[in-house]
C-alpha positions as CSV (number, residue, x, y, z in Angstrom):
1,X,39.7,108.7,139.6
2,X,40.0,110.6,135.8
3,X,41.5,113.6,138.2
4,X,44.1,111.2,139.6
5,X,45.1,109.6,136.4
6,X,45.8,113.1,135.1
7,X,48.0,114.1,138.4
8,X,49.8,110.7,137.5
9,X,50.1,111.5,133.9
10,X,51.2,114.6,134.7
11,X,54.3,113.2,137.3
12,X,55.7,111.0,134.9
13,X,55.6,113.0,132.3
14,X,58.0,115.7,134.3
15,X,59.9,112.7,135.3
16,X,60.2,111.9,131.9
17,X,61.5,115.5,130.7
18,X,63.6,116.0,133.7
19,X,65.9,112.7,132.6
20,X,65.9,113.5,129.6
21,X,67.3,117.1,130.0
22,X,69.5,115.4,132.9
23,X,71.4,112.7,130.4
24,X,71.7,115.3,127.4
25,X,74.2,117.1,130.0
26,X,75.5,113.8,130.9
27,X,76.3,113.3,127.3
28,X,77.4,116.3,126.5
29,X,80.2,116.6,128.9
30,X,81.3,113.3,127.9
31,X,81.7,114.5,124.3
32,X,84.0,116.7,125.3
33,X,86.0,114.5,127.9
34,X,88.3,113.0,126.3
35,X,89.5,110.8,129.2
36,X,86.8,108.8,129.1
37,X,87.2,105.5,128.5
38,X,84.4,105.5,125.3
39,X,86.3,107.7,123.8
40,X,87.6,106.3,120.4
41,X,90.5,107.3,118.6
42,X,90.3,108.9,115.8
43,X,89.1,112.4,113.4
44,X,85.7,112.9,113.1
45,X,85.6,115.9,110.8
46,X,83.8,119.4,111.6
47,X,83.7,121.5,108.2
48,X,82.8,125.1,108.9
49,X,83.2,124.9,113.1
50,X,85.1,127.0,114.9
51,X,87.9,125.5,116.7
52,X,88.2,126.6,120.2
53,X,89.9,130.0,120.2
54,X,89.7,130.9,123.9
55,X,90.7,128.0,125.9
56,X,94.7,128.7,127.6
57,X,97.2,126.6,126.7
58,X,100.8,127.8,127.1
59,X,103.8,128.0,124.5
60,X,107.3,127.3,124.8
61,X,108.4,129.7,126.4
62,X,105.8,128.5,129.0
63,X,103.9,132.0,128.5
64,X,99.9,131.6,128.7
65,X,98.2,131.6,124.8
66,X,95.2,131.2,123.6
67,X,94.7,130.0,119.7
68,X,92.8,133.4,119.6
69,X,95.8,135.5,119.8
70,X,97.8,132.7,117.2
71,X,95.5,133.0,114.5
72,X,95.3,135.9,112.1
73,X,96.1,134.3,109.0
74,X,95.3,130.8,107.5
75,X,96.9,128.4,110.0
76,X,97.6,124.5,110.2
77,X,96.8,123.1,113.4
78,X,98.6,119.7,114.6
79,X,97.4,117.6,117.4
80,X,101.0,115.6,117.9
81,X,103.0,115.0,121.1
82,X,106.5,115.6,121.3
83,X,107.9,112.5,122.7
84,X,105.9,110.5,120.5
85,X,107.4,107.4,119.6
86,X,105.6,106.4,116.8
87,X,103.3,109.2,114.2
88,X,104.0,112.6,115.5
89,X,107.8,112.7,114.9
90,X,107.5,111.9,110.8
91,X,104.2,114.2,110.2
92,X,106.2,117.0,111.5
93,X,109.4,116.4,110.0
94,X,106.9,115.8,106.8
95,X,105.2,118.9,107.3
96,X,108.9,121.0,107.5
97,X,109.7,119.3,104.2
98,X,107.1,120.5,102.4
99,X,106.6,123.5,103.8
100,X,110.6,123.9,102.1
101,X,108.8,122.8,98.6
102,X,105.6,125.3,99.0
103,X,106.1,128.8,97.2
104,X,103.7,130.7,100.6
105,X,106.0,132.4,103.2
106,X,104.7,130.9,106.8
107,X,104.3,134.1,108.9
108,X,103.1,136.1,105.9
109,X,100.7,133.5,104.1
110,X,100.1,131.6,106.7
111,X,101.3,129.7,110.2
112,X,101.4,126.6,111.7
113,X,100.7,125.3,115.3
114,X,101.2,122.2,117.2
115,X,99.3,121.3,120.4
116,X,100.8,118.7,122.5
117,X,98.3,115.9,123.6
118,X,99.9,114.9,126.4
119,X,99.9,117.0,129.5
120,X,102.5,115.5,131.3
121,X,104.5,117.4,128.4
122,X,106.0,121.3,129.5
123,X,107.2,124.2,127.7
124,X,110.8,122.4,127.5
125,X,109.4,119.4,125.4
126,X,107.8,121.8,123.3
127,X,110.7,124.4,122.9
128,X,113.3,121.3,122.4
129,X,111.0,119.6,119.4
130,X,110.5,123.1,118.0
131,X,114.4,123.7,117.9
132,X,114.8,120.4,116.4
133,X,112.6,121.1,113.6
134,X,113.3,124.4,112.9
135,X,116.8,124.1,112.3
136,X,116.8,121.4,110.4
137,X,114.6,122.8,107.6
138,X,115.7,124.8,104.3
139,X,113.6,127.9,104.7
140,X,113.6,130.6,106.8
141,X,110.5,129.9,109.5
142,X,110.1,132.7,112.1
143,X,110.1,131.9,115.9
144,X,105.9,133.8,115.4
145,X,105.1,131.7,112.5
146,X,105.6,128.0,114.2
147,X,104.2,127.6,117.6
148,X,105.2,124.8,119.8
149,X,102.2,124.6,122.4
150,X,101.6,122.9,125.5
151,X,98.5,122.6,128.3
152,X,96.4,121.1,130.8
153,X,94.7,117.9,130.5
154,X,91.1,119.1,130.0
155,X,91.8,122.4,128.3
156,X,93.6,120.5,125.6
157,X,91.3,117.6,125.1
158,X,88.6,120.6,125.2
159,X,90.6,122.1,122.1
160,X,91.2,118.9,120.7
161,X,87.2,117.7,120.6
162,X,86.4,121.1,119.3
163,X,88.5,120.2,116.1
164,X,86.9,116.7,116.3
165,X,90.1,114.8,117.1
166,X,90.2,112.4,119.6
167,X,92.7,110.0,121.5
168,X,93.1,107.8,123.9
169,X,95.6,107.8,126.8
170,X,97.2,104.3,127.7
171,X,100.0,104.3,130.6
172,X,102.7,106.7,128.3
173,X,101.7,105.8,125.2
174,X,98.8,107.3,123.5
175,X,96.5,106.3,120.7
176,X,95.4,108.8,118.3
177,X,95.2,109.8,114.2
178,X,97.6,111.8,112.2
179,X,96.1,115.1,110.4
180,X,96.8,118.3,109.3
181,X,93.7,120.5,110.2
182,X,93.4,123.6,108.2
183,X,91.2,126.9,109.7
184,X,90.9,130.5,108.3
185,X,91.9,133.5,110.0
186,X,88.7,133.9,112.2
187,X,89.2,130.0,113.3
188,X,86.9,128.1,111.3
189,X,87.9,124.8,109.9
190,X,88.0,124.7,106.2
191,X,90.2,121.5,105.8
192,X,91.1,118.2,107.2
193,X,94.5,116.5,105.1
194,X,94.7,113.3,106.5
195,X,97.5,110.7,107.6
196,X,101.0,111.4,107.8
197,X,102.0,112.5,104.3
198,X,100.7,115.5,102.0
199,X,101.5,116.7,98.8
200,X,103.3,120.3,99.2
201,X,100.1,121.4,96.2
202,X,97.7,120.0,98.8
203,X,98.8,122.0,101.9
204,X,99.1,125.2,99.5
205,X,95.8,124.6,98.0
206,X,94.1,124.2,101.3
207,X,96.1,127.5,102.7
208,X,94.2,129.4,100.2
209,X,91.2,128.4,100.4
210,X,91.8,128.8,104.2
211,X,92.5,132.5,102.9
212,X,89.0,132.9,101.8
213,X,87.7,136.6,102.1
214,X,91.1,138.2,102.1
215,X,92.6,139.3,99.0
216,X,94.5,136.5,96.9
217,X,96.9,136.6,94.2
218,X,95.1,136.1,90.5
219,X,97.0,132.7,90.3
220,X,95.3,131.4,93.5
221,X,92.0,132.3,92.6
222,X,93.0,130.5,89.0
223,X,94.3,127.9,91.1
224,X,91.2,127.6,93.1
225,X,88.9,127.6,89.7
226,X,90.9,124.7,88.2
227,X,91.3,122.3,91.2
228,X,88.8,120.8,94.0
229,X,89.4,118.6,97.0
230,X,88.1,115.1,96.4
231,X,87.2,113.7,99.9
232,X,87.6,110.2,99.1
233,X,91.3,110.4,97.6
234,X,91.9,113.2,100.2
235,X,93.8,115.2,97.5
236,X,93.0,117.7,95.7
237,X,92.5,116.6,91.3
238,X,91.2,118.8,88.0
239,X,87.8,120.2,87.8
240,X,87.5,118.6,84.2
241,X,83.9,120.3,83.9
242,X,84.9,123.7,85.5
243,X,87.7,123.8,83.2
244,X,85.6,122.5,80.2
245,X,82.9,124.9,80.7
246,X,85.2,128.1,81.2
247,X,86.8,126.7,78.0
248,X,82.8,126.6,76.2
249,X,81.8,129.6,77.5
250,X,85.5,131.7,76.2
251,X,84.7,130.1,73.2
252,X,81.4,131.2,72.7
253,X,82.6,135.0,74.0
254,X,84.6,135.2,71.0
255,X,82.7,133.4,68.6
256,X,80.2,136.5,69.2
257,X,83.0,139.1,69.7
258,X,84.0,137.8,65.7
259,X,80.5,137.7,64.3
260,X,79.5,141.1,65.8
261,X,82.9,142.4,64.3
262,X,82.7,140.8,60.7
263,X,79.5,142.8,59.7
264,X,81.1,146.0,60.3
265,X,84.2,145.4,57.7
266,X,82.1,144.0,55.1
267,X,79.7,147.5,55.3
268,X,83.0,149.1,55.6
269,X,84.3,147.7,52.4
């Protein structure tokens, strides 16, 4: 009897671990489908991940990609589609303005790249929004430094759930947030500037500190001192007590530079 119950015991517990192991996979690949329809709308924000580099996705010249070979500097990632008729069409005609108003040269400092959600979208789509945008800006934007991209169903929702943004496709319409997503050379996201607006200071400040571990100017790294991103205002505001304390502590600096000076002029004397 005791060696039954223990064969029993034994079964269920398997049982037990096998469906457990069998619904994490379950789960997991729902995660990262984004047709599903529990998927909700919306940005659920991954700090310090790295979005998916090697997934192909093709640009508008309707040439394969991957992000990998996009990224080498500080780049600003837009999940938009092109024939959108609501959100997509003023954040990137937002995003050209103030990339007119920042003082960072996109190709040098920095690029951008916009990844069509909607794979019933080609190269043409892409190539015709990026045309429109280009020419209608102030600045001079290289062809390189703006990228127009395109791709399949699941590689782009795979892309898209790696940067935690997530939409839902309704007959030709599609539901999804507006947000600039920020990620460093090696593609790690480092910032998440939401809605459809941003201050030209944010989208600089967030470049640099995109730019981390690559040499930056001595006004960025003042900049960087000075300024920190507030998470619920979504801007970036005055570190009062940074600034306060560097302003205590130079004080202090000199105070002892001018007593350890003042002896020696009064011996001198």
């Amino acid at each position: 009897m005791k060696k039954q119950l223990q064969v029993s015991f034994s079964l269920l517990l398997r049982n037990i671990l096998f469906l457990t192991f069998f619904f994490s996979i379950v789960n997991a690949a729902f995660a990262g489908d984004q047709s599903s329809k529990n998927v909700q709308p919306g940005i659920t924000e991954k700090l310090g991940s790295i979005i998916s580099l090697d997934t192909q996705l093709n640009d508008e010249n309707n040439s394969p990609v991957t992000l990998k070979q996009l990224i080498d500097k500080p780049t600003i990632v837009l999940f938009v589609y092109y024939e959108c008729p609501s959100l997509c069409n003023p954040l990137m005609v937002e995003v050209a303005s103030q990339i007119d108003r920042i003082d960072l040269t996109p190709g040098k400092d920095y690029k951008l790249v916009c990844i069509s959600i909607d794979d019933a979208e080609t190269a043409a789509n892409a190539a015709r929004k990026k045309k429109n945008i280009l020419e209608a800006m102030q600045k001079e934007v290289p062809h390189s430094a703006w990228r127009f991209l395109t791709g399949s169903k699941e590689n782009v929702s795979k892309v898209a759930a790696s940067a935690g943004f997530f939409y839902k496709k309704e007959g030709t319409l599609i539901t999804h947030a507006s947000a600039l997503i920020v990620v460093s050379p090696q593609g790690k996201i480092t910032r998440y500037l939401m809605g459809t607006t941003s201050l030209p200071f944010d989208i600089k400040m967030a470049v640099l500190e995109a730019s981390e571990g690559k040499v930056t100017p001595t006004i960025a790294k003042i900049l960087k001192f000075c300024f920190n991103y507030d998470p619920q205002g979504r801007k970036y505001v005055l570190n009062i007590t940074r600034i306060a304390g560097g302003g205590i502590l130079l004080l202090a600096i000199i105070f002892v530079i001018v007593l350890s000076v003042k002896p020696r002029k009064t011996a001198k004397s």
